[in-house]
KESEDREN-932811 format. One line per field, with one value per residue (C-alpha): x, y, z; residue in one letter; residue number from 1. Coordinates in Angstrom, 1 decimal. Layout:
# residues N
px = X / ...
py = Y / ...
pz = Z / ...
residu = A / ...
num = NUM / ...
END
This chain:
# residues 372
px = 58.2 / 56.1 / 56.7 / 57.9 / 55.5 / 57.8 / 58.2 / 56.2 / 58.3 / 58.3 / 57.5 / 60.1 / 60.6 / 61.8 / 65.1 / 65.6 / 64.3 / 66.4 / 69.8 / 68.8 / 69.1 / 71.5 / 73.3 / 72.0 / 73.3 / 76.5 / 76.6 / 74.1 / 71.0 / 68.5 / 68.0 / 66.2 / 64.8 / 64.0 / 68.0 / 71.1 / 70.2 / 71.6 / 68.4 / 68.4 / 70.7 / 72.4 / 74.7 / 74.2 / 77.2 / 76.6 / 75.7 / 77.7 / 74.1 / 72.2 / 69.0 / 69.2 / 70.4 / 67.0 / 64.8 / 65.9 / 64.5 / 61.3 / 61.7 / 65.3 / 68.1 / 70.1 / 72.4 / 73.3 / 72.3 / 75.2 / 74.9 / 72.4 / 72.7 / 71.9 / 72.2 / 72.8 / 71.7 / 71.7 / 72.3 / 75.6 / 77.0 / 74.4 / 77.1 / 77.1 / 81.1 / 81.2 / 78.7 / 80.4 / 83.4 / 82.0 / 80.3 / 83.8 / 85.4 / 82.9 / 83.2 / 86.7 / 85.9 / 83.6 / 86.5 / 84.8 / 87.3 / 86.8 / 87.3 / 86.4 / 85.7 / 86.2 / 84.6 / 85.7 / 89.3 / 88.3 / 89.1 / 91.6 / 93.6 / 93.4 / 90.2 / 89.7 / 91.8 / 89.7 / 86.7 / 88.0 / 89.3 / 92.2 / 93.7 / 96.7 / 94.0 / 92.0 / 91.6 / 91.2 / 90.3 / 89.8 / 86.3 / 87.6 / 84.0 / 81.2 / 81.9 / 85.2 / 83.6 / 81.0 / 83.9 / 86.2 / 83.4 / 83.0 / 86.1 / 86.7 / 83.6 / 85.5 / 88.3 / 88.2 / 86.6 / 86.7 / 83.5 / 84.0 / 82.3 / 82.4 / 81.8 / 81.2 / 81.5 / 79.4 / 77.6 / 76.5 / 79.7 / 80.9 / 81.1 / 80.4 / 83.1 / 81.0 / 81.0 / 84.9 / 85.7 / 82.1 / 82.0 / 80.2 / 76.9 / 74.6 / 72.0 / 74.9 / 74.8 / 71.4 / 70.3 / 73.9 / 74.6 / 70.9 / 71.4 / 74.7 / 73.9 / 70.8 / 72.7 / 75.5 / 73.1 / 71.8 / 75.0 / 76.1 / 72.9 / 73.7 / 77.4 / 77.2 / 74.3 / 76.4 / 79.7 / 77.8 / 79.8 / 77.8 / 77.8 / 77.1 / 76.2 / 76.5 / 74.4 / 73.3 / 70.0 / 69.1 / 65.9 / 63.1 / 62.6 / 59.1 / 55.7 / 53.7 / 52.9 / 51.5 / 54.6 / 56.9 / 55.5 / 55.0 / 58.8 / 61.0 / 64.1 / 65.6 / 68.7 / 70.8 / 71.3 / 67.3 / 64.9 / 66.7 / 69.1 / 66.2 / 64.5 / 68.3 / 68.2 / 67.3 / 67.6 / 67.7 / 68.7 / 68.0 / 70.2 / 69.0 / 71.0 / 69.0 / 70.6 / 69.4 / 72.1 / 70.9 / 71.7 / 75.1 / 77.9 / 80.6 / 83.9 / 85.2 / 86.1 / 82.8 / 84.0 / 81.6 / 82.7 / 79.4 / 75.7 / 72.6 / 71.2 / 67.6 / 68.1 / 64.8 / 64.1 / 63.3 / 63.0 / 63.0 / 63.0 / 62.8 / 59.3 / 60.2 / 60.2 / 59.7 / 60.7 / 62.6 / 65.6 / 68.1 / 71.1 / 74.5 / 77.9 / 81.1 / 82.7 / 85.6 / 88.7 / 89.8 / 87.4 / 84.6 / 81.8 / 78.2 / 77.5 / 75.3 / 74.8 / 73.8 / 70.5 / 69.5 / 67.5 / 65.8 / 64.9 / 63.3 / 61.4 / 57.7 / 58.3 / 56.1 / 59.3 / 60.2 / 59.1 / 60.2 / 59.2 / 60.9 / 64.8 / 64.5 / 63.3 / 63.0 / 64.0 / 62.7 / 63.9 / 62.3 / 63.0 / 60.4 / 63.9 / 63.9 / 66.7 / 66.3 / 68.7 / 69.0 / 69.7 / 73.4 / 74.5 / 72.8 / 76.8 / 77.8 / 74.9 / 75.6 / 78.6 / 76.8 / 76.5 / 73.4 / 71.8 / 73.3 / 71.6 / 68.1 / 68.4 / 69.6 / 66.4 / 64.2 / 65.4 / 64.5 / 60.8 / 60.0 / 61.8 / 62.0 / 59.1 / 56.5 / 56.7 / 56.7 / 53.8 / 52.1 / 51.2 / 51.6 / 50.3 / 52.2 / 53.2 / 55.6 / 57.2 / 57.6 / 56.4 / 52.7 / 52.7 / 55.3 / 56.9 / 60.8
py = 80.0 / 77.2 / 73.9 / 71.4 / 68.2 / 65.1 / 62.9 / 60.4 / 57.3 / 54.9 / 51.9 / 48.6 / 45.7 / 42.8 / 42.7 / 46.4 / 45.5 / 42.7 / 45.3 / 47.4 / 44.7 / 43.3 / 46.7 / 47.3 / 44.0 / 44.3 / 40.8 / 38.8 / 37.8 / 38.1 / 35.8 / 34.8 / 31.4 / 30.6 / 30.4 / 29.6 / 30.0 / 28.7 / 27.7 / 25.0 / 21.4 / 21.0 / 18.1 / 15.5 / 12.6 / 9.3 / 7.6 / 4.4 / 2.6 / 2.9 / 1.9 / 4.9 / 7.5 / 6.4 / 6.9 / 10.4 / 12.9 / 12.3 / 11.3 / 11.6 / 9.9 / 11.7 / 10.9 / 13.9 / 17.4 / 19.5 / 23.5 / 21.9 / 20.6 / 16.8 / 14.2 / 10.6 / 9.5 / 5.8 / 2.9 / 2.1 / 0.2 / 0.6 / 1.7 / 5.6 / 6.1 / 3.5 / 5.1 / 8.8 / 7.3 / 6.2 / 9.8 / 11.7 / 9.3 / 10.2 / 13.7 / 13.5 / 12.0 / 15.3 / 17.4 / 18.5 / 19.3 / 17.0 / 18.5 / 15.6 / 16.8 / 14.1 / 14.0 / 10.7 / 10.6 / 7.1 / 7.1 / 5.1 / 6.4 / 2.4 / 2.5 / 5.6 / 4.5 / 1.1 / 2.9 / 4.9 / 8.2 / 9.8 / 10.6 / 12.6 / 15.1 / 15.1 / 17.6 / 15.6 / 18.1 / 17.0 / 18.5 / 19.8 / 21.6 / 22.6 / 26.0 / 25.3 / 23.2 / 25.7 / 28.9 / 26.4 / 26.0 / 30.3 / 30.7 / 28.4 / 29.4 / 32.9 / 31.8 / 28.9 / 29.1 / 25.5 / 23.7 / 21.8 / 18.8 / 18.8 / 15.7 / 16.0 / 12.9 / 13.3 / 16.1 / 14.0 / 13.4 / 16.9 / 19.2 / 22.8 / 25.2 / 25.3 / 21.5 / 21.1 / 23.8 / 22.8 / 19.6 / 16.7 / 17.8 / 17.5 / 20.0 / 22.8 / 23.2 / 22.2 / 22.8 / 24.7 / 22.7 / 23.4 / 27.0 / 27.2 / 25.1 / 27.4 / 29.9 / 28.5 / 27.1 / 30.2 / 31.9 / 28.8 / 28.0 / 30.8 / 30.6 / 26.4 / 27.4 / 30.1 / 28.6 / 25.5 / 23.1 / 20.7 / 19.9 / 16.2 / 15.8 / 12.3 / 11.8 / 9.0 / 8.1 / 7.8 / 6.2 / 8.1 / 7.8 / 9.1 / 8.1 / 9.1 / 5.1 / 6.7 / 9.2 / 6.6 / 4.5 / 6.4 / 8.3 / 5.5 / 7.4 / 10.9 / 12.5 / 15.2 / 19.0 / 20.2 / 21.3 / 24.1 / 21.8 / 19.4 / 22.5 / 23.4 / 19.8 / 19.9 / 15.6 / 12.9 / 9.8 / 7.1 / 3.9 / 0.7 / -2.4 / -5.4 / -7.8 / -11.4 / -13.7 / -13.8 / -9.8 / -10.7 / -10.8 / -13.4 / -14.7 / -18.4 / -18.9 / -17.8 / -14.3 / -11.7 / -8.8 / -6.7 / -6.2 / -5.8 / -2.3 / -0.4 / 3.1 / 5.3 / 8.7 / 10.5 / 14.3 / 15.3 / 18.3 / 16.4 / 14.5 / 11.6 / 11.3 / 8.0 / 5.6 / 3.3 / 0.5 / -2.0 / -3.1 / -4.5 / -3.1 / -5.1 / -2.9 / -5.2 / -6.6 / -5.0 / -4.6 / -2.4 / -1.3 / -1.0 / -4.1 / -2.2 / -4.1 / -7.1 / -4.8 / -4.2 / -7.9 / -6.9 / -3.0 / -5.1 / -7.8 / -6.4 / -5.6 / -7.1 / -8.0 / -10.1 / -13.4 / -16.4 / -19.4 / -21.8 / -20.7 / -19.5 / -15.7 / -14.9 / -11.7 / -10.3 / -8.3 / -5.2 / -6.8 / -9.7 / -11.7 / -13.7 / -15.1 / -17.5 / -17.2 / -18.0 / -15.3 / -17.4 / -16.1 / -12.7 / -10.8 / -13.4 / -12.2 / -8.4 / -9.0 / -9.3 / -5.9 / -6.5 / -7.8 / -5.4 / -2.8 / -4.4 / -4.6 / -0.9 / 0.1 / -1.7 / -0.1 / 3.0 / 2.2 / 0.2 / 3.0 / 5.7 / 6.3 / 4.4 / 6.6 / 10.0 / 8.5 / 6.7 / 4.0 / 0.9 / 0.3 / 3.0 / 0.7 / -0.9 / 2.0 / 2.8 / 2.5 / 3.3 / 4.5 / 6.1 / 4.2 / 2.7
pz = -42.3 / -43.9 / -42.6 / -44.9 / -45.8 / -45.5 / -48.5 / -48.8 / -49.2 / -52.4 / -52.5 / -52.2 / -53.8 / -51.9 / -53.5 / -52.4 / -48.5 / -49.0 / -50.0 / -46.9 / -44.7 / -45.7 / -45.6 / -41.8 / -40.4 / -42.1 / -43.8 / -45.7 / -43.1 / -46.0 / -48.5 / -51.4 / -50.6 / -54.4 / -54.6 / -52.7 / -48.9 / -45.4 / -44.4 / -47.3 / -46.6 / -50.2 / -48.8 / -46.6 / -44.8 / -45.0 / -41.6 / -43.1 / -43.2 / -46.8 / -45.2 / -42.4 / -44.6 / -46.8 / -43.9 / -42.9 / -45.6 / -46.7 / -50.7 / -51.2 / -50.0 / -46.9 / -44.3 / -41.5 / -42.6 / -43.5 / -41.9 / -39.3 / -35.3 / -35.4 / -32.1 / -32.4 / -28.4 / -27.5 / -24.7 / -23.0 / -26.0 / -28.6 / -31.1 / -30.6 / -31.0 / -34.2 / -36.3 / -35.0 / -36.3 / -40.1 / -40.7 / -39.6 / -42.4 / -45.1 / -44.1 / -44.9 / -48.2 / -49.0 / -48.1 / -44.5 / -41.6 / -38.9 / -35.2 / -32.5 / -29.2 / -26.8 / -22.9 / -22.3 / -23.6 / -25.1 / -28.8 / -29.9 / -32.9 / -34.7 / -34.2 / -35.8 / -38.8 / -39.1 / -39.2 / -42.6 / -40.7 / -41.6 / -38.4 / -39.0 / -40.8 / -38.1 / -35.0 / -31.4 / -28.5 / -25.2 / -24.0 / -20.8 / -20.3 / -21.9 / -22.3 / -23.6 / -26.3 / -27.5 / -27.2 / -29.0 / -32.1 / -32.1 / -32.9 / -35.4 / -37.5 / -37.2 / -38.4 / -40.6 / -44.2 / -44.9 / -43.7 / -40.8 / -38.7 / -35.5 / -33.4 / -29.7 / -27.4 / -25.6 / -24.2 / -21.4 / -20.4 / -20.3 / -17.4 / -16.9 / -14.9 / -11.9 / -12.1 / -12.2 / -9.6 / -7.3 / -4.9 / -5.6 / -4.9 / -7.7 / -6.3 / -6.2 / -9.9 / -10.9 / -14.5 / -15.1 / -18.5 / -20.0 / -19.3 / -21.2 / -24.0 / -24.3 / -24.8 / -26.7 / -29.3 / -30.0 / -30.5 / -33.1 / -35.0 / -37.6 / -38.0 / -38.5 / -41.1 / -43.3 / -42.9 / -44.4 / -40.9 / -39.1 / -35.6 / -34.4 / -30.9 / -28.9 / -26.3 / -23.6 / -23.0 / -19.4 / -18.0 / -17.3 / -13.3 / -12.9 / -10.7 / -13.7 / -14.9 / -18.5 / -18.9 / -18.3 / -20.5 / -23.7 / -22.6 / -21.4 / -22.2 / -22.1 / -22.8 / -20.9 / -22.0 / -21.3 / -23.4 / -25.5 / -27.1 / -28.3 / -30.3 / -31.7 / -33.4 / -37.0 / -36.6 / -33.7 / -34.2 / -31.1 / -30.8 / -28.6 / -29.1 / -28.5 / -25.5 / -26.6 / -27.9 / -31.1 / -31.9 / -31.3 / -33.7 / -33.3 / -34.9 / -36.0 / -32.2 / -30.4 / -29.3 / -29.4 / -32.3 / -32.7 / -31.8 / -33.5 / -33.4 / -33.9 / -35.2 / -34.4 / -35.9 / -32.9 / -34.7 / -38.4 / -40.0 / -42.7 / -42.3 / -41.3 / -37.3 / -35.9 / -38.6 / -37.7 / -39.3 / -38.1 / -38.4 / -37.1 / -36.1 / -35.6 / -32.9 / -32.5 / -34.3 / -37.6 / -39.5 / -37.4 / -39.4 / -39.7 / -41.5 / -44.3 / -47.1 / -44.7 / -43.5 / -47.1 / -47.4 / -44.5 / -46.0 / -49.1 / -47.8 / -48.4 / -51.9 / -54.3 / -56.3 / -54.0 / -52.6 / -50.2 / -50.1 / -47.1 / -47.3 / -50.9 / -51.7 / -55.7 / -56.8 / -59.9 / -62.7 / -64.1 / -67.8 / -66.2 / -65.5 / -61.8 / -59.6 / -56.7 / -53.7 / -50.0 / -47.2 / -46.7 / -50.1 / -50.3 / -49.5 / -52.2 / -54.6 / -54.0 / -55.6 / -59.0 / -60.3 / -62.3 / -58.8 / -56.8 / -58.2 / -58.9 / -55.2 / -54.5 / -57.1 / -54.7 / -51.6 / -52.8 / -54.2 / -50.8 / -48.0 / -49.9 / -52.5 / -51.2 / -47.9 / -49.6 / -51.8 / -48.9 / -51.0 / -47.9 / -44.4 / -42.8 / -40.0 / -42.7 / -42.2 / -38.4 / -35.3 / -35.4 / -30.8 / -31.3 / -28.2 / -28.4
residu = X / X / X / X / X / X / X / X / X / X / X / X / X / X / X / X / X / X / X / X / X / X / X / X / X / X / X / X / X / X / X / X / X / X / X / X / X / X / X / X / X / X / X / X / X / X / X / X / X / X / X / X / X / X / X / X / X / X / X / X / X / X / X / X / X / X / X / X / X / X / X / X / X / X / X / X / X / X / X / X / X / X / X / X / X / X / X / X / X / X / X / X / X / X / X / X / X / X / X / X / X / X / X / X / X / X / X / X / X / X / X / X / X / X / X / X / X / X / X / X / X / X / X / X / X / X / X / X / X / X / X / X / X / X / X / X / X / X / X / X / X / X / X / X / X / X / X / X / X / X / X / X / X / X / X / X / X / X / X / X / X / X / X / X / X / X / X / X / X / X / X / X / X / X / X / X / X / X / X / X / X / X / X / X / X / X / X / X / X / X / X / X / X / X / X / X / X / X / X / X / X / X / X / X / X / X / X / X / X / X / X / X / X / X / X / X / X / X / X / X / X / X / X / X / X / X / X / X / X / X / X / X / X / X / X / X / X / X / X / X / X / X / X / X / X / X / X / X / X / X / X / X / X / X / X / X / X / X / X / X / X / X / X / X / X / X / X / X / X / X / X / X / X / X / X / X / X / X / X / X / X / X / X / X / X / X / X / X / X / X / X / X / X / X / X / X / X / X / X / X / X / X / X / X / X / X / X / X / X / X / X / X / X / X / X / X / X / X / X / X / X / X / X / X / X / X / X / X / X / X / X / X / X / X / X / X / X / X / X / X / X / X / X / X / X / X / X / X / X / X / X / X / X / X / X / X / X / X / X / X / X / X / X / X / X / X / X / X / X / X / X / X
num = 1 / 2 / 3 / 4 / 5 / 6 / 7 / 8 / 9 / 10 / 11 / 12 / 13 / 14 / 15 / 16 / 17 / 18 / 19 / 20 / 21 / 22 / 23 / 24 / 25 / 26 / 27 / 28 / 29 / 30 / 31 / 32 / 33 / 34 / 35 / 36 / 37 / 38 / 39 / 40 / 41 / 42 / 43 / 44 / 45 / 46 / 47 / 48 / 49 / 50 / 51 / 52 / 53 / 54 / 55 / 56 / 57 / 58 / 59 / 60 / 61 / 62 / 63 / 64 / 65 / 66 / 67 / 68 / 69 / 70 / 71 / 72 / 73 / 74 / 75 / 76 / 77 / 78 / 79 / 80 / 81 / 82 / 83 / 84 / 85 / 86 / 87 / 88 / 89 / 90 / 91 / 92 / 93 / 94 / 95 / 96 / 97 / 98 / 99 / 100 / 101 / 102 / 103 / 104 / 105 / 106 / 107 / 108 / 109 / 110 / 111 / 112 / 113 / 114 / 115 / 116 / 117 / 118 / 119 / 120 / 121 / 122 / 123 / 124 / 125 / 126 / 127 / 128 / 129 / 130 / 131 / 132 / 133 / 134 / 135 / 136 / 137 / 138 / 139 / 140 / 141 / 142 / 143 / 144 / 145 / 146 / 147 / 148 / 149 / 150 / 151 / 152 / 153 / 154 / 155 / 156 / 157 / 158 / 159 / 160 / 161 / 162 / 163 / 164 / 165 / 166 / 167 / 168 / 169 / 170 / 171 / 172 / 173 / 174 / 175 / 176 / 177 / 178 / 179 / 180 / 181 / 182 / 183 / 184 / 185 / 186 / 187 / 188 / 189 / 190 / 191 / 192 / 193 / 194 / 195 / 196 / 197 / 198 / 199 / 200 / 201 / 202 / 203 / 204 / 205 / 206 / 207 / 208 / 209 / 210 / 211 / 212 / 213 / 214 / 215 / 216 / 217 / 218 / 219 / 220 / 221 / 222 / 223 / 224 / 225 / 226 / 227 / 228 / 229 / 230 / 231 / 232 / 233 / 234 / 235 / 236 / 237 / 238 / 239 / 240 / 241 / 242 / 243 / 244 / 245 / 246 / 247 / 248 / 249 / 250 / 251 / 252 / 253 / 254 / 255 / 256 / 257 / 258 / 259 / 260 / 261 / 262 / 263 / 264 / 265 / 266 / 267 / 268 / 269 / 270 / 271 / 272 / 273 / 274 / 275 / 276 / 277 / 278 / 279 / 280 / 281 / 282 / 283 / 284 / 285 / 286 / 287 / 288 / 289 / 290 / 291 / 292 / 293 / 294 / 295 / 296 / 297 / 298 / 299 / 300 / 301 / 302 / 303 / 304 / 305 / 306 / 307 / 308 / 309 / 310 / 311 / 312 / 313 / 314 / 315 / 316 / 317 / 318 / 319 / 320 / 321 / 322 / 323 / 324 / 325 / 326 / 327 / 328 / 329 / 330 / 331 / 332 / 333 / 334 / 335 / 336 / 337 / 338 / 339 / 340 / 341 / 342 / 343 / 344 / 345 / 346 / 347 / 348 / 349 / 350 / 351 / 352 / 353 / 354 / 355 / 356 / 357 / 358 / 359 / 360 / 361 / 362 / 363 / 364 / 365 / 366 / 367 / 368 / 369 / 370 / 371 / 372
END
């Protein structure tokens, strides 16, 4: 019997190699990046600071990717929690589900409110472990079609199992959490991505102890959760709060109500690591807040449009128009809208053009060694 000659096979488009894998996974895994895709961030939440979102995304304006992994890390009391608190709020606004995952059982519901949450809409967990918290996530990406936010505080902060049921002997669970989180990362990174949620790590950074002089130098900080979860961040945002009296916010009777803080871009996806802005956060009283609009003088001052001489800076018009003011009555000059908005038109020339164009020193625009 004459053996048959096997059929020689046609050949595919990528539309059709996309339909049969599509078909062999059993859901959509391949895409067509010239349209809608997971891989691309369509939305982003505001940080509650104009001048950080600005800095985030190289030539747009951002804030914290939605469908990605990002980490906010900072120093005891450099305003991690408060700035967590401002992006669950305008996450709320965008119709995002907010699940907060809490390690330290230290959110209070007022100050959750002040900060523009709506509480009774939102879902407080108590991290009792870490994998509790990353289970807890599976599940409701499995089950939940709305996009959600979740908010974890903080990952330093939360133990594994073998940490809750060991003693207190750090060596008897060495490197436990960065194994799990390496794991757990890879299990979430495509679910967060096609179920268009977001998950916000906070993070503490701890000093670096080391005998390398150079290494310690050029890496004064780290933060916990090894190596695997640094590569899962699609953005890291580093928070240092200065200490001298002068960064400090006070009220009409001397108390102390906020703090000035540096915000560092410590990893981008988005082509901007290592820039850099400041601002303050009033972290006390009723009304906490990052105090945004306050930063933007700052964001503008090496404009070309703008000048100073002694206490008086000129601003000028793009109709050829100028104004003179002093920095005590910038809030009140915001409050003219034709102002206002000359002002906003500069931010984004000076932060956010002039980077993607790479048209100044680009020192103006972060730190040059890289170093905090």
């Amino acid at each position: 019997m004459a053996r048959t000659k096997k059929q020689k096979a046609g050949k595919l488009s990528i539309a059709d190699m996309r339909k049969i894998v599509n078909k062999r996974a059993g859901i959509t895994v391949a895409h067509d990046l010239g349209g809608s895709n997971p891989t691309e961030v369509k939305e982003w939440i505001p940080t509650g600071s104009r001048w950080l979102n600005s800095i985030i995304c190289r030539g747009k304006y951002a804030g914290i990717p939605v469908g990605k992994i990002s980490e906010i890390a900072g120093l005891s009391a450099s305003g991690k929690s408060y700035m967590a608190a401002q992006i669950a709020g305008n996450a709320q606004k965008m119709g995002i589900d907010v699940v907060y995952f809490d390690s330290e059982s230290a959110i209070d519901p007022d100050f959750l409110a002040n900060a523009g949450c709506d509480v009774e809409n939102l879902l407080y967990i108590q991290a009792q472990s870490v994998e509790f918290v990353l289970e807890t996530m599976e599940e409701l990406l499995a089950g939940n079609e709305n996009r959600m936010l979740f908010i974890w505080d903080s990952l330093a902060m939360t133990p594994a199992v073998s940490d809750i049921e060991g003693d207190f002997n750090p060596l008897s669970s060495m490197a436990v959490k960065p194994r799990i989180l390496s794991k757990g990362f890879a299990k979430l990174t495509v679910p967060i991505a096609n179920s268009q949620s977001t998950l916000l790590i906070l993070n503490q950074l701890k000093t670096n102890i080391t005998s390398n002089i150079a290494e310690a130098r050029l890496e004064p900080y780290f933060t916990p959760g090894g190596k695997a979860a640094i590569y899962a961040y699609s953005l890291r945002i580093w928070l240092t709060a200065r200490r001298g009296k002068s960064s400090f916010i006070y009220d009409d009777k001397g108390f102390r109500v906020g703090t000035e803080v540096k915000a560092k871009i410590k990893k981008s996806r988005f082509g901007s690591d290592a820039r850099e802005c400041t601002f303050k956060i009033v972290w006390a009283g009723e009304d906490v807040k990052i105090q945004d609009e306050e930063s933007w003088l700052e964001a503008i001052k090496g404009s070309n449009h703008l000048t100073n001489a002694g206490a008086w800076f000129t601003l000028q018009y793009a109709d050829g128009t100028s104004e003179k003011f002093q920095s005590a009555t910038w809030m009140k000059k915001l409050q003219n809208e034709k102002f206002r908005h000359r002002v906003i038109e500069l931010m984004e020339q000076e932060v956010i053009l002039k980077f993607e164009k790479k048209e100044a020193d680009a020192k103006e625009f972060y730190d040059i060694d890289g170093e905090e």
